[in-house]
Each structure stands twice: as C-alpha cells, then as structure tokens.
CHARMM-style PDB file with segment names, atoms N, HN, CA, C and O in Angstrom:
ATOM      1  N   UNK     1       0.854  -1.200   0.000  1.00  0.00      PROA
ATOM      2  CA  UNK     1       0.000   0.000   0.000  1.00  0.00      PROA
ATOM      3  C   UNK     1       0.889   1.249   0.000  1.00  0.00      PROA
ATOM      4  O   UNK     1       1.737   1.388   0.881  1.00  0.00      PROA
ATOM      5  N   UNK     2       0.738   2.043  -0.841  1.00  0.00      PROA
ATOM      6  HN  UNK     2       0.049   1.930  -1.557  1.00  0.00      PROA
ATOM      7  CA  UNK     2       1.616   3.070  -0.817  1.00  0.00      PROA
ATOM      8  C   UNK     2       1.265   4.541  -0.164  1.00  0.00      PROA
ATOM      9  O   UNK     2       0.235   5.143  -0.470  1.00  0.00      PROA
ATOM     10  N   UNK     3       2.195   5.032   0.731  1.00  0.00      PROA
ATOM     11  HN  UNK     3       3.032   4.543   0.979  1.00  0.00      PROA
ATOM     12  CA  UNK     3       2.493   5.477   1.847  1.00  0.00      PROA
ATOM     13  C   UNK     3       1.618   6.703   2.064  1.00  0.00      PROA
ATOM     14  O   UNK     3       1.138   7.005   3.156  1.00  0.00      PROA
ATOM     15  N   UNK     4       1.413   7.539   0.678  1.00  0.00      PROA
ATOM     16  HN  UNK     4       1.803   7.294  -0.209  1.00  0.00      PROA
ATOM     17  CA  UNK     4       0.324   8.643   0.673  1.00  0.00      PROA
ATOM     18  C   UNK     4      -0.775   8.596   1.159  1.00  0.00      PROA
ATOM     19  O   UNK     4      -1.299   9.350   1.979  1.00  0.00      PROA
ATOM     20  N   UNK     5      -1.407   7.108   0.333  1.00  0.00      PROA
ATOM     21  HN  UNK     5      -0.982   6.496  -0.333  1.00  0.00      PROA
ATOM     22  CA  UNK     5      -2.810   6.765   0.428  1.00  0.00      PROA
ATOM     23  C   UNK     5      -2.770   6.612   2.041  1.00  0.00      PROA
ATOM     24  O   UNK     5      -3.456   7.210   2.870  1.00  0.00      PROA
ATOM     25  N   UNK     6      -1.862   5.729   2.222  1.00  0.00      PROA
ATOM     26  HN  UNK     6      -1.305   5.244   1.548  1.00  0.00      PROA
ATOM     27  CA  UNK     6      -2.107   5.305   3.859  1.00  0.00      PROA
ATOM     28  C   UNK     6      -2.267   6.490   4.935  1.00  0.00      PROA
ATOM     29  O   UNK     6      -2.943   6.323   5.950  1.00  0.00      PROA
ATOM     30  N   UNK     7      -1.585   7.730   4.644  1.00  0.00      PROA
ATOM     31  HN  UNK     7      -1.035   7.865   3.820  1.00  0.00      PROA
ATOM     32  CA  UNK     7      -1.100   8.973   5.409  1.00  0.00      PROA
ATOM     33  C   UNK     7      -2.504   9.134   4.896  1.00  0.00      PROA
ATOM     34  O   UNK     7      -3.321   8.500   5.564  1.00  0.00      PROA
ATOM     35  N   UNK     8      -2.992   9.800   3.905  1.00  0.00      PROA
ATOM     36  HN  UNK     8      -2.328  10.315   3.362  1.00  0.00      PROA
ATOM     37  CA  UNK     8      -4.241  10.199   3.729  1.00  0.00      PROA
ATOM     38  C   UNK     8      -5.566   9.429   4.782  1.00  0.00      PROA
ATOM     39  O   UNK     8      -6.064   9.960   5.775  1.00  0.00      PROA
ATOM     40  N   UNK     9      -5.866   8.265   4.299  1.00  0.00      PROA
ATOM     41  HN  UNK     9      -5.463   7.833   3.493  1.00  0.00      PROA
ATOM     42  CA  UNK     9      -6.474   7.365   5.144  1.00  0.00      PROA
ATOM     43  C   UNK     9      -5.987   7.554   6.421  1.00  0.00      PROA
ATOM     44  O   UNK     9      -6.945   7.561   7.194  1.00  0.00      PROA
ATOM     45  N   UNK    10      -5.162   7.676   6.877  1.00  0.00      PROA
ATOM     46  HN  UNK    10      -4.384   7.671   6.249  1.00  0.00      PROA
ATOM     47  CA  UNK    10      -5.233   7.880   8.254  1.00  0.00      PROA
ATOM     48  C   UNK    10      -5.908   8.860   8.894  1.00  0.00      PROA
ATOM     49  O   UNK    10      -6.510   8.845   9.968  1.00  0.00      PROA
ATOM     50  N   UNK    11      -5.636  10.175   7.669  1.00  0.00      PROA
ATOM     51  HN  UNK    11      -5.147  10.188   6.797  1.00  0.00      PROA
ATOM     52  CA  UNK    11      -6.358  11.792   8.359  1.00  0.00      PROA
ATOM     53  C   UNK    11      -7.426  11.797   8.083  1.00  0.00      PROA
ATOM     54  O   UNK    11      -7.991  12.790   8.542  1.00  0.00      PROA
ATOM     55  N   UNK    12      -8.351  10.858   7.270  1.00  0.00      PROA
ATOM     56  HN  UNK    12      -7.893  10.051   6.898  1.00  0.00      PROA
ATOM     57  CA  UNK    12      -9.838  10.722   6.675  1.00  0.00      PROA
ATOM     58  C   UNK    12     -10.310  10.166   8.278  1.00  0.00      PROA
ATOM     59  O   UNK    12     -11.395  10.586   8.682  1.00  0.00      PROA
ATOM     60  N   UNK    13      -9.494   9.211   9.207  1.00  0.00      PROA
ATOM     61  HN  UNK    13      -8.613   8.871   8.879  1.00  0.00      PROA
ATOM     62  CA  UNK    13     -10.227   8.327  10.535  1.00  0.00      PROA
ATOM     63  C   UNK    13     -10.085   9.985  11.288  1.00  0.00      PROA
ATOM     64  O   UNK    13     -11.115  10.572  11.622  1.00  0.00      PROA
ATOM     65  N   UNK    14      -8.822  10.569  11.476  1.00  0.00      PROA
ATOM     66  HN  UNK    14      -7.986  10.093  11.204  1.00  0.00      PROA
ATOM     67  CA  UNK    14      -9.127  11.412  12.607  1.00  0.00      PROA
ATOM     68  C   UNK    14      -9.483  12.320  12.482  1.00  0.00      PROA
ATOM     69  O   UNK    14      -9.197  13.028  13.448  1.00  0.00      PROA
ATOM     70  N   UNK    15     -10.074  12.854  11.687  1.00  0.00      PROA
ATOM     71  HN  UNK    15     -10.307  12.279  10.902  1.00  0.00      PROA
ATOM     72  CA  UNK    15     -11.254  14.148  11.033  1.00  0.00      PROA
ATOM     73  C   UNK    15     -12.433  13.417  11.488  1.00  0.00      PROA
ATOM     74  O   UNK    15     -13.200  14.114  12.152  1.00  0.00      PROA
ATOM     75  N   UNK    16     -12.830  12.060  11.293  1.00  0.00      PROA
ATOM     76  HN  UNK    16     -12.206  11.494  10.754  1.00  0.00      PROA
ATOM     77  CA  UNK    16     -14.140  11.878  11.059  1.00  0.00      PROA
ATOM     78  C   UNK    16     -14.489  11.562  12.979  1.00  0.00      PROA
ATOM     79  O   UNK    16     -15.499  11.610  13.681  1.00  0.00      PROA
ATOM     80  N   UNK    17     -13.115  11.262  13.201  1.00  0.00      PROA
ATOM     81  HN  UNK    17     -12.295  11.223  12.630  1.00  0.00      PROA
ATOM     82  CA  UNK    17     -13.183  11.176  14.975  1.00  0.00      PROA
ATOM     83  C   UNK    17     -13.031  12.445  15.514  1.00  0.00      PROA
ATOM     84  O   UNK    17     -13.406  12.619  16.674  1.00  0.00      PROA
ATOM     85  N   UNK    18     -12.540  13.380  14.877  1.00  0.00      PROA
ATOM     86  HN  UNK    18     -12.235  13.240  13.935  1.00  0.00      PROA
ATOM     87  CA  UNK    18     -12.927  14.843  15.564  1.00  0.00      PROA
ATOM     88  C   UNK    18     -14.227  15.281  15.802  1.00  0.00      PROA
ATOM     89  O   UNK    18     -14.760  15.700  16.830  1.00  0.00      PROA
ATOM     90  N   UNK    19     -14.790  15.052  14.274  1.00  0.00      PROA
ATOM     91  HN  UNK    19     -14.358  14.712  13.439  1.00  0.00      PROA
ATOM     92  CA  UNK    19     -16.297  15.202  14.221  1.00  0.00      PROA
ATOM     93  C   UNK    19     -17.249  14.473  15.336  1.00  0.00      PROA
ATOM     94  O   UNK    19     -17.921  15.124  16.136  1.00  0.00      PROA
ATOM     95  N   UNK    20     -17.236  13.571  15.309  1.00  0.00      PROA
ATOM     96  HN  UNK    20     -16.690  13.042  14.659  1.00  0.00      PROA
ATOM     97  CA  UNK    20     -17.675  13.008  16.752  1.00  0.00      PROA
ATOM     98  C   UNK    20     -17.660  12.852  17.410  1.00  0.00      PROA
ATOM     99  O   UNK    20     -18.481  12.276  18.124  1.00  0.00      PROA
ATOM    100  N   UNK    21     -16.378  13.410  17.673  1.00  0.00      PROA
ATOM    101  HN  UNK    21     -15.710  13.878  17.094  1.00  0.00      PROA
ATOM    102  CA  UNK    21     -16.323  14.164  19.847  1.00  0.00      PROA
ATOM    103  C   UNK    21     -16.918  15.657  19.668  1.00  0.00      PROA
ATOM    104  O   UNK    21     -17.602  16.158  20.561  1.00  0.00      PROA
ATOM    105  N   UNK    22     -16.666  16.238  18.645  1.00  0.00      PROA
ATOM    106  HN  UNK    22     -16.110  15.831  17.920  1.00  0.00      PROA
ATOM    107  CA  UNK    22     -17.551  17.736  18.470  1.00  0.00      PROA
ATOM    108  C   UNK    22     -18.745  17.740  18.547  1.00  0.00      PROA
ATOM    109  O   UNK    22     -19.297  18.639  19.182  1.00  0.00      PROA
ATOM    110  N   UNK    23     -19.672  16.477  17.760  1.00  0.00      PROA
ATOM    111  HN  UNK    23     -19.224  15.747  17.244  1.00  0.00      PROA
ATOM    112  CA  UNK    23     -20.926  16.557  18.005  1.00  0.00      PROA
ATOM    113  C   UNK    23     -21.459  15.484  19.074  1.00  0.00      PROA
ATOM    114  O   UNK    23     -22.586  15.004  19.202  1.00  0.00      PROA
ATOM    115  N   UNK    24     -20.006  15.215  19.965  1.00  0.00      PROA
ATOM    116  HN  UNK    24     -19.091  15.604  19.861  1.00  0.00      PROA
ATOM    117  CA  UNK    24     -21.184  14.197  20.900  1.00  0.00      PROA
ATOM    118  C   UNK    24     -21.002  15.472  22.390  1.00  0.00      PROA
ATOM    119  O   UNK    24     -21.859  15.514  23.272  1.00  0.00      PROA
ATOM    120  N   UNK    25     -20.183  16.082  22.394  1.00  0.00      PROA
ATOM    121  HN  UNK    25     -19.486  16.048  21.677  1.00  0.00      PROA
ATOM    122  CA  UNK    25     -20.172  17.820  23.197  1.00  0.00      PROA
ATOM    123  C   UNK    25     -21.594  18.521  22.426  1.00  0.00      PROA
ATOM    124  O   UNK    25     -22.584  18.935  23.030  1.00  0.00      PROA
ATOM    125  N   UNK    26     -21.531  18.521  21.965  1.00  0.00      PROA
ATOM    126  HN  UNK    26     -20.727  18.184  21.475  1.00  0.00      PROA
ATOM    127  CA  UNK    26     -23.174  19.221  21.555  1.00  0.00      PROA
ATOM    128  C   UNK    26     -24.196  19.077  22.224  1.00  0.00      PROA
ATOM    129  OT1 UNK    26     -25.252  19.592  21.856  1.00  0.00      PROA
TER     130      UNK     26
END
C-alpha cells in the first residue's frame, strides 16, 4: 500500500473522529 494513500487514510479516521467528539459535546 503506498504510503500517501495510507497517510491520507489515516487523516480521513481522525477528522471523522474529531467530528464526533464535536458533536457528541453538543
């Protein structure tokens, strides 16, 4: 798997886990 995609994919999980500690504080 080449190393971008993986770096990318990684920041796609902790964006989408930001988002849901932001909206579980709501």
């Amino acid at each position: 798997m080449p190393t971008r995609y993986n770096k990318e994919f990684k920041q796609n999980i902790i964006n989408l886990y930001k988002q849901g500690e932001s909206a579980a504080q709501i």
